[in-house]
C-alpha positions in Angstrom: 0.0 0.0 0.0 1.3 3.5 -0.8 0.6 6.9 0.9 -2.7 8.4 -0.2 -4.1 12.2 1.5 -1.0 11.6 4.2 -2.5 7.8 5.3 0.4 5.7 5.3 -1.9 2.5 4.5 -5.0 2.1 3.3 -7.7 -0.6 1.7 -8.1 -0.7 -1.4 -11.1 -3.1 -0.8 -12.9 -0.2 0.6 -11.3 2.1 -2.0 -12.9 0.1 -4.3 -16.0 -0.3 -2.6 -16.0 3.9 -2.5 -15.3 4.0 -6.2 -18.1 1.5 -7.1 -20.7 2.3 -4.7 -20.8 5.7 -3.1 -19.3 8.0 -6.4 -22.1 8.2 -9.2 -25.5 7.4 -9.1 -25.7 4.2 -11.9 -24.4 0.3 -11.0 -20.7 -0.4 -11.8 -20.1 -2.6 -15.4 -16.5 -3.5 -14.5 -13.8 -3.6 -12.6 -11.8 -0.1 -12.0 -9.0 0.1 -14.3 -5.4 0.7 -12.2 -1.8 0.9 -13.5 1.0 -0.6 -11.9 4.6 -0.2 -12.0 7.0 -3.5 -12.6 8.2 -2.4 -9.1 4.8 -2.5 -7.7 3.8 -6.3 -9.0 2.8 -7.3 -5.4 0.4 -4.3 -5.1 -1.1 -5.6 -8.4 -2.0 -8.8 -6.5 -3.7 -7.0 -3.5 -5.6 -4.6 -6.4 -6.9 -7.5 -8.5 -7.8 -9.2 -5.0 -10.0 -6.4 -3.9 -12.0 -6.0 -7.2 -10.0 -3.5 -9.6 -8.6 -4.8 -12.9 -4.6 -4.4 -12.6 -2.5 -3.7 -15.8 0.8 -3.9 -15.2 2.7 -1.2 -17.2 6.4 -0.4 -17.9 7.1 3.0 -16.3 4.6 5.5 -15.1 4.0 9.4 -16.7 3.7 8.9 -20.3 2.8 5.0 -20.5 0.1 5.0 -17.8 -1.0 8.4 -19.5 -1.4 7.2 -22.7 -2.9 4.2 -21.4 -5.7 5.7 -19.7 -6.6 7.6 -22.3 -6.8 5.2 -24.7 -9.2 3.2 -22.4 -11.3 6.6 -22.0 -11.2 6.9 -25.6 -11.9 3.4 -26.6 -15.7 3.6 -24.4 -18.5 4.5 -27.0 -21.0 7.4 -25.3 -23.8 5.2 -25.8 -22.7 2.4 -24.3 -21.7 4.3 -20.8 -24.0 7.1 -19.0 -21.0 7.9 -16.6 -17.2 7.5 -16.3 -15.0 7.9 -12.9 -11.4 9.0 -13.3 -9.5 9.3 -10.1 -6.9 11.5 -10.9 -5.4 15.1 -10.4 -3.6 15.4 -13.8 -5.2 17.7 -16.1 -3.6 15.7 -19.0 -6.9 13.7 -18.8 -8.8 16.6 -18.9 -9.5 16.7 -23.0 -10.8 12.9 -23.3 -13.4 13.2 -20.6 -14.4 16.7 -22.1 -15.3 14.9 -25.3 -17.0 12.4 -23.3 -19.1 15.2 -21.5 -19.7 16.6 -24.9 -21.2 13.4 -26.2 -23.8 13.1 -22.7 -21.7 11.2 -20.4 -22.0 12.0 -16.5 -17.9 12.6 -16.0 -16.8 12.2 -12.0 -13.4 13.4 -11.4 -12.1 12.0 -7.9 -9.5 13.4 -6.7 -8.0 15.9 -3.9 -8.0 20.0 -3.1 -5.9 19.8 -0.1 -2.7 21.0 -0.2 1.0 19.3 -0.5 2.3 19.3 3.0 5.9 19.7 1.0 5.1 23.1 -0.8 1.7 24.1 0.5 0.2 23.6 -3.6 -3.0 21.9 -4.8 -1.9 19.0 -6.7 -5.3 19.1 -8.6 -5.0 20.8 -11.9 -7.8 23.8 -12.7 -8.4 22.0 -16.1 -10.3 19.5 -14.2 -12.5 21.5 -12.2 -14.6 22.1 -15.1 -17.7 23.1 -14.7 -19.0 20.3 -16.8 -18.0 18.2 -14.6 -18.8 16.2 -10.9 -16.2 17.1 -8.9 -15.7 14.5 -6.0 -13.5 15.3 -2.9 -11.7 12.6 -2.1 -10.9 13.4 0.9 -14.5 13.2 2.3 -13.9 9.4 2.3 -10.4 9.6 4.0 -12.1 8.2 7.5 -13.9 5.0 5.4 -10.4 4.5 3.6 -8.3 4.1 6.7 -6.6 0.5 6.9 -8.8 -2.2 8.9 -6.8 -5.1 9.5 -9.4 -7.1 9.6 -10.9 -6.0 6.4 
């Protein structure tokens, strides 16, 4: 597990759960989509595990990137009324336009608080558009928190 809003651990059962349950208002047709590092190959074990759909990638920046957006692109308007992205990079932010444009219900989960390093947003303005569901996800910090018994 990795560091996510300053928790050192957390589940991504109950991430998944939060993804897939509480974010959007119509039922779930697959598994979230995550990228994973070569270094990371355990975590993809513990992702697939508790319900998301691991692809294993060579380096992350420009390969998950591209990745991602080719998924995104790949969906056909019709076939999906709404489309999650948890991210704060406003690379993404032209696909899921174009998906807004053509009727889909866009969620963009991701964070407004500040880095504790240099007291910035990490979340880039060109995804607080207007057209748009913004989702803090830091509201479900508490619910994320590491259960060891989960």
């Amino acid at each position: 597990m990795f560091r996510l809003m300053g928790m050192q651990r957390f589940s991504y059962k109950k991430l998944c759960r939060v993804l897939t349950e509480e974010v959007g208002v119509k039922p779930v047709l697959g598994k979230p989509f995550y990228t994973v590092p070569p270094a990371h190959c355990m975590m993809a074990l513990d992702l697939e595990e508790a319900g998301f759909e691991a692809v294993m990638i060579q380096s992350m920046g420009e390969e998950d990137d591209k990745l991602i957006k080719k998924k995104i692109m790949a969906l056909a308007a019709g076939a999906i009324s709404e489309l999650v992205l948890v991210s704060a990079d406003g690379g993404f932010a032209e696909c899921v336009l174009e998906k807004a444009g053509k009727g889909v219900e866009v969620y963009i989960v991701a964070t407004r608080l500040l880095d504790p390093k240099d007291h910035k947003s990490m979340l880039s303005y060109r995804l607080l558009n207007e057209q748009f569901h913004f989702v803090e996800l830091a509201r479900f910090k508490d619910s994320l928190g590491f259960d060891p018994l989960s």
